[in-house]
N, CA and C atoms of all chains as a GROMACS GRO file, in nm:
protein
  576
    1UNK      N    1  -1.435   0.674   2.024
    1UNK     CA    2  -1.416   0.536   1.976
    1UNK      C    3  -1.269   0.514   1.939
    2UNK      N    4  -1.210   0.403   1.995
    2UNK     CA    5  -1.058   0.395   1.945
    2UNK      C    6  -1.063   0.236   1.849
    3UNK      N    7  -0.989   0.203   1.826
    3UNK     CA    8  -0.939   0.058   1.712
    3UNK      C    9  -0.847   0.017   1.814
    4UNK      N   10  -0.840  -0.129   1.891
    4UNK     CA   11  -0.772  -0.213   1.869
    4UNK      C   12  -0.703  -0.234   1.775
    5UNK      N   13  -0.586  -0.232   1.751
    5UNK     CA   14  -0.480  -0.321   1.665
    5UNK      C   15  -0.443  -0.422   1.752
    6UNK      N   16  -0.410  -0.560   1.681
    6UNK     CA   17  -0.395  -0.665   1.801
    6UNK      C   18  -0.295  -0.770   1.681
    7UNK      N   19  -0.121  -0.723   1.644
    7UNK     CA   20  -0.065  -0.761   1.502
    7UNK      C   21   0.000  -0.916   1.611
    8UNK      N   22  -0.066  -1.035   1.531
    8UNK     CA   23  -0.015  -1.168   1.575
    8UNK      C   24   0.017  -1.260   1.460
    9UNK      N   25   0.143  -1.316   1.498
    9UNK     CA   26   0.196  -1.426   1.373
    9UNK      C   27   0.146  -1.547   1.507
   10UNK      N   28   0.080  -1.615   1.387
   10UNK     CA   29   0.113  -1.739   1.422
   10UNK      C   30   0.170  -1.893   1.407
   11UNK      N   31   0.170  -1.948   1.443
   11UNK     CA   32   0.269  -2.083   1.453
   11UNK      C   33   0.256  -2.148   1.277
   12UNK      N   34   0.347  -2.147   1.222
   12UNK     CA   35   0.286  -2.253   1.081
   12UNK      C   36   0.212  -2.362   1.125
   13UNK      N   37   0.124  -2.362   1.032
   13UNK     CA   38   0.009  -2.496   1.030
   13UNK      C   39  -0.084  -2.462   1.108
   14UNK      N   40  -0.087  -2.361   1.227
   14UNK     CA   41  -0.198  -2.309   1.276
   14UNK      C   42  -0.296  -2.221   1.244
   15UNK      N   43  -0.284  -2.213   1.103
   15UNK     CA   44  -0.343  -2.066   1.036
   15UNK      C   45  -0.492  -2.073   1.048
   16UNK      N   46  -0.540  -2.225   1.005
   16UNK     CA   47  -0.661  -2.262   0.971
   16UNK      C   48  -0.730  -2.243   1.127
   17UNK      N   49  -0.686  -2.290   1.226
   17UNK     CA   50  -0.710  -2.320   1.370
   17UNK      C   51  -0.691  -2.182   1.416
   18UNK      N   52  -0.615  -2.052   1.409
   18UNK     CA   53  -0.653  -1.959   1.429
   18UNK      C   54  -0.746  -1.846   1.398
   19UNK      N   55  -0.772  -1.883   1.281
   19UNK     CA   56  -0.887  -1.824   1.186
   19UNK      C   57  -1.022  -1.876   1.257
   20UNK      N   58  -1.054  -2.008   1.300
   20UNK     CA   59  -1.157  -2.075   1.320
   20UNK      C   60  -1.167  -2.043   1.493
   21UNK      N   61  -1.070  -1.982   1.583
   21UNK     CA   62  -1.040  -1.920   1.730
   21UNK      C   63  -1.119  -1.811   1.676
   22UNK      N   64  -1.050  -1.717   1.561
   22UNK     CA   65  -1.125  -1.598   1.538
   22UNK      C   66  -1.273  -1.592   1.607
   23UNK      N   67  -1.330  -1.686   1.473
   23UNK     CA   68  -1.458  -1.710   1.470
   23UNK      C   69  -1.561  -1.690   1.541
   24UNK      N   70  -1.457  -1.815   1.617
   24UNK     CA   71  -1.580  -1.842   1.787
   24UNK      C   72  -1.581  -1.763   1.881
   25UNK      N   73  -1.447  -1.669   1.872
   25UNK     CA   74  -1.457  -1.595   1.952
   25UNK      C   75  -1.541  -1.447   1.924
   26UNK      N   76  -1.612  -1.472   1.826
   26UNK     CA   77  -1.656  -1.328   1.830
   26UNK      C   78  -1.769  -1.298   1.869
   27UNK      N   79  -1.857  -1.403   1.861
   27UNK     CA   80  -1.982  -1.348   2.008
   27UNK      C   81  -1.892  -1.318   2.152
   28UNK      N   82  -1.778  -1.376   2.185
   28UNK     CA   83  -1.739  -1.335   2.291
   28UNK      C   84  -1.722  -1.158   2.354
   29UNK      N   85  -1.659  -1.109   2.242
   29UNK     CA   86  -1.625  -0.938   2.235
   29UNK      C   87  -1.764  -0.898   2.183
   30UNK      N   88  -1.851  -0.929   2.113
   30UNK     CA   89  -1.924  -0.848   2.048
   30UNK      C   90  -2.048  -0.839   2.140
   31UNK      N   91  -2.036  -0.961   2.283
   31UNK     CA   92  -2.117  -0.905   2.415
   31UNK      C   93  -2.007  -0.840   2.504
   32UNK      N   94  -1.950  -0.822   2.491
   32UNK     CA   95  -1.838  -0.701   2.593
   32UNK      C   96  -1.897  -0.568   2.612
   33UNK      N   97  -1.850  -0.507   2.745
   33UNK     CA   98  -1.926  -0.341   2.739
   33UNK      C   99  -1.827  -0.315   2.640
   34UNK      N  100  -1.872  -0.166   2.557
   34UNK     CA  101  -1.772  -0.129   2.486
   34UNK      C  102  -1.727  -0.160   2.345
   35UNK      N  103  -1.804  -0.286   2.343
   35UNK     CA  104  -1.734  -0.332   2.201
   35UNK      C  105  -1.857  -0.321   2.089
   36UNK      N  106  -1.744  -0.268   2.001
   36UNK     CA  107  -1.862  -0.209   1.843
   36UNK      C  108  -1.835  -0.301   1.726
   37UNK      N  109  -1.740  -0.410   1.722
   37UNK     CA  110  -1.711  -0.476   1.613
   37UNK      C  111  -1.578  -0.540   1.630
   38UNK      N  112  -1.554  -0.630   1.519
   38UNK     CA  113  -1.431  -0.667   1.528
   38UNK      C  114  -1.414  -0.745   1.369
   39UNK      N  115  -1.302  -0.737   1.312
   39UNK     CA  116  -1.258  -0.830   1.172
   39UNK      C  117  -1.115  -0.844   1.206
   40UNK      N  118  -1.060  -0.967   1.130
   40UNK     CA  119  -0.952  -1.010   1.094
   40UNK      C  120  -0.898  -0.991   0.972
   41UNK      N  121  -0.786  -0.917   0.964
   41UNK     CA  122  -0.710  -0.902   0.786
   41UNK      C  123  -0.581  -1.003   0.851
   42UNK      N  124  -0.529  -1.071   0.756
   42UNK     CA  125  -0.454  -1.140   0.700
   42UNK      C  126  -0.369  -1.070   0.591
   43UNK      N  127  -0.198  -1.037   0.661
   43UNK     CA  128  -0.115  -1.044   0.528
   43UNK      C  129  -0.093  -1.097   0.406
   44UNK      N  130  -0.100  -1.043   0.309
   44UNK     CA  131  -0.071  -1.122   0.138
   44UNK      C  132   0.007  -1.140   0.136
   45UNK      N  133   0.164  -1.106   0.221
   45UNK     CA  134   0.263  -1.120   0.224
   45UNK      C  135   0.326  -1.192   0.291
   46UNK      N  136   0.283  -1.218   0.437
   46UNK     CA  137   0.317  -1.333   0.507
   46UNK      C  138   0.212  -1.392   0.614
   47UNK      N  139   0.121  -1.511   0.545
   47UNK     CA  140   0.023  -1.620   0.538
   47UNK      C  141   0.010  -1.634   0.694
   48UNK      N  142   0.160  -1.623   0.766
   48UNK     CA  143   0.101  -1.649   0.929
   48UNK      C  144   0.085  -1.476   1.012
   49UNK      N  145   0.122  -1.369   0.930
   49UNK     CA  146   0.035  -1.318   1.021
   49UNK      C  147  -0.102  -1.211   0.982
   50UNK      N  148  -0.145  -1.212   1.135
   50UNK     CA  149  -0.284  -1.144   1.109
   50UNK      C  150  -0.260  -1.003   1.197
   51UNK      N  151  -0.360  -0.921   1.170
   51UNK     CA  152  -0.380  -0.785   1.245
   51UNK      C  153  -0.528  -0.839   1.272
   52UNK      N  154  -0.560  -0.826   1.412
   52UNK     CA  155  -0.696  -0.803   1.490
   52UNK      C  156  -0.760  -0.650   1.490
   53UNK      N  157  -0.862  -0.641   1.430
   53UNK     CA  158  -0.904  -0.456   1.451
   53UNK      C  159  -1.060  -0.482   1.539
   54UNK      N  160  -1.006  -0.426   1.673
   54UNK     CA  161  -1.159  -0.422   1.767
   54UNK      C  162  -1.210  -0.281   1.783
   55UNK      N  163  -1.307  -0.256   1.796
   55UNK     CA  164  -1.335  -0.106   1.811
   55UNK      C  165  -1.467  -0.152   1.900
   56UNK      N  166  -1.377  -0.035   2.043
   56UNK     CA  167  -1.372   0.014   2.177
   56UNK      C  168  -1.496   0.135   2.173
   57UNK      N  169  -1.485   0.198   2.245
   57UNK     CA  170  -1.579   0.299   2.307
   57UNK      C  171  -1.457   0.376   2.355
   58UNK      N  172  -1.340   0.290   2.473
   58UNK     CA  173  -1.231   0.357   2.486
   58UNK      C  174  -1.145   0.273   2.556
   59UNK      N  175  -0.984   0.258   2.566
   59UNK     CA  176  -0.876   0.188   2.532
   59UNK      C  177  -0.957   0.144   2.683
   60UNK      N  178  -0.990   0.214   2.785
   60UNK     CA  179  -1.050   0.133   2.929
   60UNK      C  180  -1.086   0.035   2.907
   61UNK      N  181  -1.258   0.043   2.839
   61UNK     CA  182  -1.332  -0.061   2.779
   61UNK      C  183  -1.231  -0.216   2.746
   62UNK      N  184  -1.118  -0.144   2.632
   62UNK     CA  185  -1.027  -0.287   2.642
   62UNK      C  186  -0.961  -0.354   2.694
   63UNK      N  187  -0.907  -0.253   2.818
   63UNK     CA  188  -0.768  -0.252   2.891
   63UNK      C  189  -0.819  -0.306   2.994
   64UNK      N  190  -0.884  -0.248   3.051
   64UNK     CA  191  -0.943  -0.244   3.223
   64UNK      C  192  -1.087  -0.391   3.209
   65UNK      N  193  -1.159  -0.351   3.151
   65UNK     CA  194  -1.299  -0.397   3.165
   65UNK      C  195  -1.280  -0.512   3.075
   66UNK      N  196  -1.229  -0.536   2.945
   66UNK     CA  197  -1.248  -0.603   2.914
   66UNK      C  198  -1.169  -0.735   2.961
   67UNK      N  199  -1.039  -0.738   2.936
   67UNK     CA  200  -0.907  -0.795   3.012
   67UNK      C  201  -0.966  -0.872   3.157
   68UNK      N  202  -1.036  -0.752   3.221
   68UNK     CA  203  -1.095  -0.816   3.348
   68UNK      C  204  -1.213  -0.946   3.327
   69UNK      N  205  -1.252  -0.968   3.224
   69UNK     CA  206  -1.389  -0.991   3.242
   69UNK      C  207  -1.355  -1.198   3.196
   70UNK      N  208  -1.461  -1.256   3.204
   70UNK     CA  209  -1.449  -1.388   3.153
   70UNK      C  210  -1.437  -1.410   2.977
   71UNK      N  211  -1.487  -1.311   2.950
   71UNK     CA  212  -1.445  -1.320   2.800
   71UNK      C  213  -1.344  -1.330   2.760
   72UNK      N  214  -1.227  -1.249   2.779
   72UNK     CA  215  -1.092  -1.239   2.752
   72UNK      C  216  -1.057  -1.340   2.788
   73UNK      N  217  -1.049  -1.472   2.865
   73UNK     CA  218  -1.020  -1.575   2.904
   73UNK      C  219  -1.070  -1.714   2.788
   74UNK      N  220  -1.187  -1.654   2.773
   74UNK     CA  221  -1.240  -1.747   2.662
   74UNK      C  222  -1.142  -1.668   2.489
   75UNK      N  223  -1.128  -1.582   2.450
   75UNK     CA  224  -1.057  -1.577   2.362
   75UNK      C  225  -0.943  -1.611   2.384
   76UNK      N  226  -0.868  -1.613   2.470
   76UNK     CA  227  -0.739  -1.658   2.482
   76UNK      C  228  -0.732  -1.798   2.472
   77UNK      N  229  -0.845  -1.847   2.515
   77UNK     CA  230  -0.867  -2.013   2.561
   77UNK      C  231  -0.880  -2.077   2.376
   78UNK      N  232  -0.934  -1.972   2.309
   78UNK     CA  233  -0.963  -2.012   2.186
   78UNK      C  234  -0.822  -1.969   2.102
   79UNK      N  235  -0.748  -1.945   2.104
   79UNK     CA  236  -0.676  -1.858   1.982
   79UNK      C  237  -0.444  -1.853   2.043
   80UNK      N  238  -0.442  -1.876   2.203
   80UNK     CA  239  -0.368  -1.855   2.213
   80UNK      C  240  -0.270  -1.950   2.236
   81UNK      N  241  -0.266  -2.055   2.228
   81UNK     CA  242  -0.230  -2.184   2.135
   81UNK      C  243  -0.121  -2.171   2.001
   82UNK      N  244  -0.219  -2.082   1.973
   82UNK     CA  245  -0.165  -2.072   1.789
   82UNK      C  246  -0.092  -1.970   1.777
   83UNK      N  247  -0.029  -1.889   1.926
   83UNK     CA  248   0.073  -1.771   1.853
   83UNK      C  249   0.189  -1.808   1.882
   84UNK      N  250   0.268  -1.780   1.787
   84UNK     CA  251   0.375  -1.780   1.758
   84UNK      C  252   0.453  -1.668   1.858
   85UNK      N  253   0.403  -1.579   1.904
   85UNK     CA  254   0.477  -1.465   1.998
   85UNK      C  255   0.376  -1.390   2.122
   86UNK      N  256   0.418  -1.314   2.202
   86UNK     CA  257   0.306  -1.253   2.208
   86UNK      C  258   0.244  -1.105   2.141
   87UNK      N  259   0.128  -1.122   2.100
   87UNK     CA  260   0.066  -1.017   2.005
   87UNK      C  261   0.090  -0.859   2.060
   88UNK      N  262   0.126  -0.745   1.946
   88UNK     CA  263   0.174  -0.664   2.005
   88UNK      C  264   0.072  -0.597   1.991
   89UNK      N  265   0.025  -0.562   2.106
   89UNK     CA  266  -0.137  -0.475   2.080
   89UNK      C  267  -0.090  -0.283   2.147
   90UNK      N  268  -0.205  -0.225   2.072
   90UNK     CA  269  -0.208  -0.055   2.049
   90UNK      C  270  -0.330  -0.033   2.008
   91UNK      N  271  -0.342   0.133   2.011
   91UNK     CA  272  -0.444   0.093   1.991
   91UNK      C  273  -0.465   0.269   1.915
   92UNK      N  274  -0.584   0.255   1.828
   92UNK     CA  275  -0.558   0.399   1.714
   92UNK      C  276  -0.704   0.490   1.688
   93UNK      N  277  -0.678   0.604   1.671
   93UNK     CA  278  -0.806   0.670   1.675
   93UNK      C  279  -0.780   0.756   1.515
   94UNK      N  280  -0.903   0.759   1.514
   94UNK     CA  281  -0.918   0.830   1.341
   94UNK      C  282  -0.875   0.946   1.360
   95UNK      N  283  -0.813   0.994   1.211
   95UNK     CA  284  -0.737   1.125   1.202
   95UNK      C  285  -0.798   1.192   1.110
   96UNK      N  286  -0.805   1.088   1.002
   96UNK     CA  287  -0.825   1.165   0.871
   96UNK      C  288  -0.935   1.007   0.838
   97UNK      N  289  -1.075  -0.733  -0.300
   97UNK     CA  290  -1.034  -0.618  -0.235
   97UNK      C  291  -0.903  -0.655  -0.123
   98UNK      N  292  -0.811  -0.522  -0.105
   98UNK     CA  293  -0.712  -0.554  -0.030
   98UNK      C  294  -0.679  -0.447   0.039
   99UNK      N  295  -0.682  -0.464   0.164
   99UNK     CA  296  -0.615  -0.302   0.277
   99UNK      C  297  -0.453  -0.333   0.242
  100UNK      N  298  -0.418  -0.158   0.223
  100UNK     CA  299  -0.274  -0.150   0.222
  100UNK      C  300  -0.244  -0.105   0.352
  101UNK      N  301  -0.162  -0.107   0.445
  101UNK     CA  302  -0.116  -0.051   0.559
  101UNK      C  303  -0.015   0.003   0.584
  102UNK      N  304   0.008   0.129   0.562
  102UNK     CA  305   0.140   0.169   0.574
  102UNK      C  306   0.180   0.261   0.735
  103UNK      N  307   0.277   0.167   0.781
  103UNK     CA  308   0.314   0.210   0.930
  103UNK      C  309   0.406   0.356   0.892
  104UNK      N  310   0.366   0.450   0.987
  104UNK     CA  311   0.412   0.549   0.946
  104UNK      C  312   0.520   0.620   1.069
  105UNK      N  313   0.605   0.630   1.113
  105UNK     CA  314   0.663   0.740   1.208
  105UNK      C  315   0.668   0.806   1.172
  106UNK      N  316   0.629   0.968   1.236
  106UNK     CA  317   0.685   1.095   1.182
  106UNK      C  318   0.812   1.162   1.272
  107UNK      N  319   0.832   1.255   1.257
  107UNK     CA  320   0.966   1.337   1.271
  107UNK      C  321   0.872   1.424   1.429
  108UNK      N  322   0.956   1.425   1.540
  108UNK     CA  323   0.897   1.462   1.641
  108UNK      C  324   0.852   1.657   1.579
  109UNK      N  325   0.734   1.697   1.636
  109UNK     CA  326   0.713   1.827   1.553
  109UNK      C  327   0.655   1.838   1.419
  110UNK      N  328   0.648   1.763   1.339
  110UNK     CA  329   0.576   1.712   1.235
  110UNK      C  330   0.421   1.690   1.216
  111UNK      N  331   0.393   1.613   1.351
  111UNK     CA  332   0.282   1.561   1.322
  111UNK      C  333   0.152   1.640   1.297
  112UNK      N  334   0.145   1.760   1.246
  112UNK     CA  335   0.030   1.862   1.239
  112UNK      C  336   0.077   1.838   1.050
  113UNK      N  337   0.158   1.863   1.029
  113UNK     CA  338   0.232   1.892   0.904
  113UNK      C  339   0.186   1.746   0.832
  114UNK      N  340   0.258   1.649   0.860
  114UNK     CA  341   0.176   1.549   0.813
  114UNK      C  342   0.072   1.503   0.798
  115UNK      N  343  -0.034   1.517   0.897
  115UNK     CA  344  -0.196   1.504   0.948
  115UNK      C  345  -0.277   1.592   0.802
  116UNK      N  346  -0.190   1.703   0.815
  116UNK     CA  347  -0.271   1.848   0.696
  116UNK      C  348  -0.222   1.795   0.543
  117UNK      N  349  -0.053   1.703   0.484
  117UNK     CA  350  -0.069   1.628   0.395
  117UNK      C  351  -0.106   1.523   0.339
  118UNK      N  352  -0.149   1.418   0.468
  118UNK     CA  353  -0.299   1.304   0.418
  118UNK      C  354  -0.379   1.384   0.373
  119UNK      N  355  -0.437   1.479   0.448
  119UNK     CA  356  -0.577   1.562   0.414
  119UNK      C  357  -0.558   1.609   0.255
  120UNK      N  358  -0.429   1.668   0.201
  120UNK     CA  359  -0.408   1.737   0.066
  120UNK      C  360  -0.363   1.599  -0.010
  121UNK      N  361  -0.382   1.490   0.053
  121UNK     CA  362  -0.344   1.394  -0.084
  121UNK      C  363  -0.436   1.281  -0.064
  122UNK      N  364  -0.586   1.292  -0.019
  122UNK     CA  365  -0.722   1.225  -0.047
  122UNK      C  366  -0.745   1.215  -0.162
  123UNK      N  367  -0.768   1.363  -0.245
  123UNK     CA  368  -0.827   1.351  -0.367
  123UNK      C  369  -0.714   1.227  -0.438
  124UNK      N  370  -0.572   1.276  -0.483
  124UNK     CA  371  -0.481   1.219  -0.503
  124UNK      C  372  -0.506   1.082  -0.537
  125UNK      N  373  -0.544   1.055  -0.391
  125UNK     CA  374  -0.577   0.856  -0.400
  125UNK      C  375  -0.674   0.833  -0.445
  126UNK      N  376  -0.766   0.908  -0.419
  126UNK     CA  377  -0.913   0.861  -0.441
  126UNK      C  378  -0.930   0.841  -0.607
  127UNK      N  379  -0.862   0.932  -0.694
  127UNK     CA  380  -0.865   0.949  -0.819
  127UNK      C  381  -0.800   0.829  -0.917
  128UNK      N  382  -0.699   0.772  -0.841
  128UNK     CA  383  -0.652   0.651  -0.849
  128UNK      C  384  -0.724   0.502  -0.877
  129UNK      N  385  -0.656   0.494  -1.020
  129UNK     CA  386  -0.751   0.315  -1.050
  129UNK      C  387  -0.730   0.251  -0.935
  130UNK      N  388  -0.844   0.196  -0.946
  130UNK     CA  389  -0.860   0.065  -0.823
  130UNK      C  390  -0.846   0.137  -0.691
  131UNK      N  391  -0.862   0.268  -0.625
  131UNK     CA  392  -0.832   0.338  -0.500
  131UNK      C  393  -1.012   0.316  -0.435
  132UNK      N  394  -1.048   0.289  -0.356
  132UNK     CA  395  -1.169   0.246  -0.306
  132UNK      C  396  -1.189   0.355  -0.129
  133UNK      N  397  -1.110   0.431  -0.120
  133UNK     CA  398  -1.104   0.469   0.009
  133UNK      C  399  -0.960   0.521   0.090
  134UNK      N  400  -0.979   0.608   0.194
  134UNK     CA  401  -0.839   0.549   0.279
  134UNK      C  402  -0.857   0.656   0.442
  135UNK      N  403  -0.810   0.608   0.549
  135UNK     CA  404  -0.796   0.717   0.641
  135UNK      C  405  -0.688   0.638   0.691
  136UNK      N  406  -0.639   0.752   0.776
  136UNK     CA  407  -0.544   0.788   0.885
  136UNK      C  408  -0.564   0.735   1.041
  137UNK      N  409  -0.528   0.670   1.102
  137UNK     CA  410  -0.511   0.632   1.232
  137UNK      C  411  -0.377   0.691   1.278
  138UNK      N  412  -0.428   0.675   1.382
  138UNK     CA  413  -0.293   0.767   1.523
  138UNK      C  414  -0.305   0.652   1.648
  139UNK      N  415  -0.166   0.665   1.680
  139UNK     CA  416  -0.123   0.542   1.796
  139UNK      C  417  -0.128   0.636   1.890
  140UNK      N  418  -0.280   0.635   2.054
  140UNK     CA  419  -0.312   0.670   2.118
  140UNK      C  420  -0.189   0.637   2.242
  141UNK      N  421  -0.092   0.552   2.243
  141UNK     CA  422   0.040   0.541   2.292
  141UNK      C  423   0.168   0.606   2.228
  142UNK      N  424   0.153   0.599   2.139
  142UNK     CA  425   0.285   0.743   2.058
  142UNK      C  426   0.223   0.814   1.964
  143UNK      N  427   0.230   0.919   1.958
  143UNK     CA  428   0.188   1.032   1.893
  143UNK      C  429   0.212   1.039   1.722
  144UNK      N  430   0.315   0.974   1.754
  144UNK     CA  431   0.466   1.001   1.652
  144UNK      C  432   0.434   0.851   1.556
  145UNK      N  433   0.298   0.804   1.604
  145UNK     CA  434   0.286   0.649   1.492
  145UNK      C  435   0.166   0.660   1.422
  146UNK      N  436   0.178   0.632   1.264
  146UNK     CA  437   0.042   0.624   1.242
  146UNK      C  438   0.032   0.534   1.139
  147UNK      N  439  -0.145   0.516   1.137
  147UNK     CA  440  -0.152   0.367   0.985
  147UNK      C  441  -0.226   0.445   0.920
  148UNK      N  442  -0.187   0.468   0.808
  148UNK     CA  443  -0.297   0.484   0.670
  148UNK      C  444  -0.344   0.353   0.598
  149UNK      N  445  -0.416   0.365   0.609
  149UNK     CA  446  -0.567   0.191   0.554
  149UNK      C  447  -0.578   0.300   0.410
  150UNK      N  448  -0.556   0.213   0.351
  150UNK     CA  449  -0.654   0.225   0.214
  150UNK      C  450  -0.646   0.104   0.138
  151UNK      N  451  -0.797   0.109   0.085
  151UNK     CA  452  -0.889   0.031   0.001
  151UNK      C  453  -0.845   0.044  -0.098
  152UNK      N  454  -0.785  -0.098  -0.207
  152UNK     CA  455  -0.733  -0.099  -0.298
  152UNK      C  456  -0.795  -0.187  -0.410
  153UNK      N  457  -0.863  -0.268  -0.531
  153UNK     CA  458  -0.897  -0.362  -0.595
  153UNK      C  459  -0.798  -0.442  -0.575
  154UNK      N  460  -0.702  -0.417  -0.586
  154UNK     CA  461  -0.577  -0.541  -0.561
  154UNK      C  462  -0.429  -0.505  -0.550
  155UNK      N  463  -0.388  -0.593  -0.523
  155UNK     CA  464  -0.214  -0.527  -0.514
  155UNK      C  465  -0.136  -0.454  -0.588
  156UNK      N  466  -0.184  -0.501  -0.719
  156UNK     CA  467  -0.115  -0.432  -0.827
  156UNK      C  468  -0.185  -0.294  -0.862
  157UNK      N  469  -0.308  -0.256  -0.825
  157UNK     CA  470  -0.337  -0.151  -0.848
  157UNK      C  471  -0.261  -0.046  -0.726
  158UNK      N  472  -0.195  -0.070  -0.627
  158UNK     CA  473  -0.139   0.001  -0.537
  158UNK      C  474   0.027  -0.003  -0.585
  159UNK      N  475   0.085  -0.135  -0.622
  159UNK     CA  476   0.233  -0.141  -0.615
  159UNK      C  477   0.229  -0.095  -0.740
  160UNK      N  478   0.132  -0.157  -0.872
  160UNK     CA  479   0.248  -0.146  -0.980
  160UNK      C  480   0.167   0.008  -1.062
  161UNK      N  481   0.020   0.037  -1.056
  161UNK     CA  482  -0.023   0.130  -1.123
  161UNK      C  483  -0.027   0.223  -1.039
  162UNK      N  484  -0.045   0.279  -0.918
  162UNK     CA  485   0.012   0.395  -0.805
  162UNK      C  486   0.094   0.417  -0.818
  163UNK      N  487   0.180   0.334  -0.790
  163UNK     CA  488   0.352   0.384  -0.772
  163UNK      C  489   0.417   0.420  -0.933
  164UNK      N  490   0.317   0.418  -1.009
  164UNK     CA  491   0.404   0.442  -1.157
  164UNK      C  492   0.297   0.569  -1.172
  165UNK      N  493   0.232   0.616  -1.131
  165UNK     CA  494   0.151   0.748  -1.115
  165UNK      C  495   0.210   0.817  -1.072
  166UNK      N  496   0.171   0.994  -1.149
  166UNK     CA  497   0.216   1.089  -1.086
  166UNK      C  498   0.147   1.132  -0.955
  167UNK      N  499   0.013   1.043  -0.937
  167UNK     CA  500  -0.031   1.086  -0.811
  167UNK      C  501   0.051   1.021  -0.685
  168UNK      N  502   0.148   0.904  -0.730
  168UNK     CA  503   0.242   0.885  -0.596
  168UNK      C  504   0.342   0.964  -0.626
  169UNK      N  505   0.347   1.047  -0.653
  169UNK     CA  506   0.501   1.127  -0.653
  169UNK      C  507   0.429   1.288  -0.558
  170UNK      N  508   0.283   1.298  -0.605
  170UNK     CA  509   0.215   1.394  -0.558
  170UNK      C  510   0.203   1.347  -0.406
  171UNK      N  511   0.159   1.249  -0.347
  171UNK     CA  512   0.155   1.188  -0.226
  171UNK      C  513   0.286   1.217  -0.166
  172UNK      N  514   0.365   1.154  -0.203
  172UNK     CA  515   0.512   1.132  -0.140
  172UNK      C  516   0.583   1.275  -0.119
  173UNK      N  517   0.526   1.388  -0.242
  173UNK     CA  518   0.566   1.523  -0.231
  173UNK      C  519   0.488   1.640  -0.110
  174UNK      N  520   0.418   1.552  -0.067
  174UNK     CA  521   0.284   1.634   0.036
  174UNK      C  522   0.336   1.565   0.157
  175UNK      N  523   0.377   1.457   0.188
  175UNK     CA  524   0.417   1.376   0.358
  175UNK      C  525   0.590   1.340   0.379
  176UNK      N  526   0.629   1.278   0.254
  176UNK     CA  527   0.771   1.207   0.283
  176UNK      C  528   0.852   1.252   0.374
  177UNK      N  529   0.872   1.435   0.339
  177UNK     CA  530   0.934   1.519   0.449
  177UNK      C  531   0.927   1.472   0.591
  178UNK      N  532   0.817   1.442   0.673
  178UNK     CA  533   0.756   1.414   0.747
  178UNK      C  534   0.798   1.259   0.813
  179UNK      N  535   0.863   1.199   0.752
  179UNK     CA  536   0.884   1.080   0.762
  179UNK      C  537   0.980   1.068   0.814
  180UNK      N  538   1.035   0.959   0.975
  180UNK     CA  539   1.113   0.944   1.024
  180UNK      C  540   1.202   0.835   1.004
  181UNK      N  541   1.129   0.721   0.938
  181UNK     CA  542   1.195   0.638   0.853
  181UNK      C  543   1.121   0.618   0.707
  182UNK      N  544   1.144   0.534   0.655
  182UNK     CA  545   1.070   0.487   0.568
  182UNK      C  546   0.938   0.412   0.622
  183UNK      N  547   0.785   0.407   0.561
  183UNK     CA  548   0.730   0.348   0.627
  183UNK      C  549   0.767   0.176   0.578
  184UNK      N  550   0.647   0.140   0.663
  184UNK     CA  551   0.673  -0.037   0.699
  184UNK      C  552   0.513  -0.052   0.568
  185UNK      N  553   0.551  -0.122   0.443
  185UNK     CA  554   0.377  -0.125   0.394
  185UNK      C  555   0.366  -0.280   0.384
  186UNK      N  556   0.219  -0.295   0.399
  186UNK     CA  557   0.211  -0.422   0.341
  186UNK      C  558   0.069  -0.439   0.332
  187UNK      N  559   0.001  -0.538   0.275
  187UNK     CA  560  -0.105  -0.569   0.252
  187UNK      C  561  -0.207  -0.704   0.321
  188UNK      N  562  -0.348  -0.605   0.374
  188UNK     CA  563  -0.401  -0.756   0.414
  188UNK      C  564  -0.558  -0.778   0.374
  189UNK      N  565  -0.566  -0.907   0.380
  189UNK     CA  566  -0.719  -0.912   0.320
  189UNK      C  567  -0.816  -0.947   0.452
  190UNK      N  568  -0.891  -0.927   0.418
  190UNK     CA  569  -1.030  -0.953   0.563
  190UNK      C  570  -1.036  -1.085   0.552
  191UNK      N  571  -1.027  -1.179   0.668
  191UNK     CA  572  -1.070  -1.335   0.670
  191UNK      C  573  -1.176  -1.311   0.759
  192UNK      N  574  -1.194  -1.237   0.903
  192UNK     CA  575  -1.319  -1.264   0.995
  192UNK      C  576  -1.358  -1.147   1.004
   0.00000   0.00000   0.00000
């Protein structure tokens, strides 16, 4: 199992409208092969950005299969509007 | 509740050395007011990157009562070595 990290600022004034992209998009991934979950944290420190944490089966699942699929089109369709850059995604496996 | 995130580089050669001082500075945190948890992630694209997540009651139990603990001096005395810069920390809360 790996973590998505997916760290995106977005546009001021879009905070509310990306939060609510979140949302809808999460029946999208949570029928994906591969996909075990997903939450949004929000910086205390700076209001526009967020870290995405998805957890994979394996970086394929995200990279290859998912990317490929109509879903990824619909989250983008929902959420990518509101970035401010493009999101720098990685991706992390437990250590400790 | 609030995730702290601290981006970590280590020193190329390190990373066993560091991996084995998260492990010797669990108790450390865990013993810590307001400490709720914490693990280690590894960047499956660089070796040499990692996030420590830990579960905090709130900010100030990480910035102002941790960091005035001898258990952050015990932390910092078990990894800092290890450290290729300073890490990057900051804090985020769960919205989705």
């Amino acid at each position: 199992m790996v973590t998505e990290f997916a760290e995106i600022e977005v546009k001021p004034g879009m905070e509310r409208e990306f939060i609510a992209g979140v949302e809808k998009s999460k029946a999208a991934f949570l029928r994906s092969a591969g996909c075990h979950g997903l939450h949004l944290m929000r910086a205390v420190e700076n209001p526009l950005k967020f870290v995405l944490h998805v957890q994979w089966e394996s970086v394929a699942h995200h990279m290859e299969l998912f990317r490929a699929a109509p879903e990824f089109q619909e989250w983008r369709g929902n959420v990518a509007h509101c970035f401010a850059a493009p999101p720098v995604v990685w991706h992390g496996e437990l250590v400790v």
